[in-house]
C-alpha positions in Angstrom: 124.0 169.5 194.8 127.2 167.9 194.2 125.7 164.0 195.0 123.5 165.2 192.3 125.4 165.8 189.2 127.5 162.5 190.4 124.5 160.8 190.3 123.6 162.3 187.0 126.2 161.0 185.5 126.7 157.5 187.1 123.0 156.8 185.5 123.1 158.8 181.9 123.7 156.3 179.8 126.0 157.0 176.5 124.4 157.3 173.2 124.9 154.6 171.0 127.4 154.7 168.0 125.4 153.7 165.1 127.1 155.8 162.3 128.7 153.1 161.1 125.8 151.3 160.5 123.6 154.0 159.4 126.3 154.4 156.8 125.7 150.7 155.6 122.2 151.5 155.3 123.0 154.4 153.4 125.3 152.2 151.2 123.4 149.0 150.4 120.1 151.4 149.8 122.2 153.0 147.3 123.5 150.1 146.0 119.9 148.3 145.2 118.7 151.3 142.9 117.8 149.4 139.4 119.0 145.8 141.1 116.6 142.9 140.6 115.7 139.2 141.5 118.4 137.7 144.0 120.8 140.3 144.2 117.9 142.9 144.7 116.8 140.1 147.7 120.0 139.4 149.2 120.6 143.3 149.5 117.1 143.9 151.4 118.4 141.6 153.8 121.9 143.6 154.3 119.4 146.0 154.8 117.4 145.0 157.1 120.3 143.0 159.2 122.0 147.0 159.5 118.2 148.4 159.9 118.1 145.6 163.2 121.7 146.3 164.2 120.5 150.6 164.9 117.3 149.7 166.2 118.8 147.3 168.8 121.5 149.6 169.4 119.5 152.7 169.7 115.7 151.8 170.8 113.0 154.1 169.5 115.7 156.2 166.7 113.8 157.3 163.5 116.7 155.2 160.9 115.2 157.2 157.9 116.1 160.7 159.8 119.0 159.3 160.8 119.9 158.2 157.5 119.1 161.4 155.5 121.3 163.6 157.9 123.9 161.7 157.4 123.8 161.9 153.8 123.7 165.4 153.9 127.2 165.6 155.9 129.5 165.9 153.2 132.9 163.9 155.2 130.6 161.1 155.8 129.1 160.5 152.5 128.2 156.9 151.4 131.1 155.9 149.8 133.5 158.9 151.3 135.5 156.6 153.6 135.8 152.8 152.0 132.7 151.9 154.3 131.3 150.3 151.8 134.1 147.7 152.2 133.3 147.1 155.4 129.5 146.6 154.7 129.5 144.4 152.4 132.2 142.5 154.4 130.0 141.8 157.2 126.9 140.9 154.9 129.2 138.3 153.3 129.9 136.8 156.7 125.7 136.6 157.4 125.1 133.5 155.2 127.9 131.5 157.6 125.4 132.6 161.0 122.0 131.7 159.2 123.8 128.3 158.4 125.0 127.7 162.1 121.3 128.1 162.8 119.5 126.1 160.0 122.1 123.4 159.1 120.1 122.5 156.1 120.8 125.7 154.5 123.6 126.7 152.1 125.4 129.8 151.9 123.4 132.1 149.8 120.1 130.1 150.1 117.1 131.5 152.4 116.6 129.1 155.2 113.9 125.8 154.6 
């Protein structure tokens, strides 16, 4: 019984910490309400590059449910804990990657 549980535990894998990132979801969803033209595109693809950072992290998670019951958690509200900071931090840095990809782009252009 004992080989068991150690081999329970050798093989459980840890769940994935994706608050942070649901948080940014949370955030820059909030943050396109009323937004149009390129600032409404450039934050649907925050969006999506936070939507792709839970899915990889945690295969088959429902990101909507995820979302909404975080929201509802009053200490880890959208804007509760300077997140929002560190969101839109890391979407800043995403023009620099899709450059290093597509040379002929410029920061803050979609790709040719």
């Amino acid at each position: 019984m004992w080989i068991a549980l150690a081999l329970m535990q050798v093989t459980a894998q840890p769940v994935p910490d994706v608050e942070g990132d649901l948080r940014c979801i949370a955030f820059v969803r909030s943050a396109m309400d009323g937004v149009k033209g390129e600032r409404r595109a450039a934050l649907l693809a925050g969006l999506t590059y936070f939507i792709g950072r839970v899915e990889g992290a945690a295969p088959g998670i429902d990101v909507r449910a995820a979302v909404d019951e975080l929201k509802k958690k009053p200490e880890t509200g959208v804007k509760a804990d300077g997140r929002m900071v560190d969101c839109s931090a890391m979407m800043l840095q995403q023009p620099d990657i899709v450059v290093a990809f597509d040379p002929t782009a410029q920061p803050g252009e979609p790709p040719q």
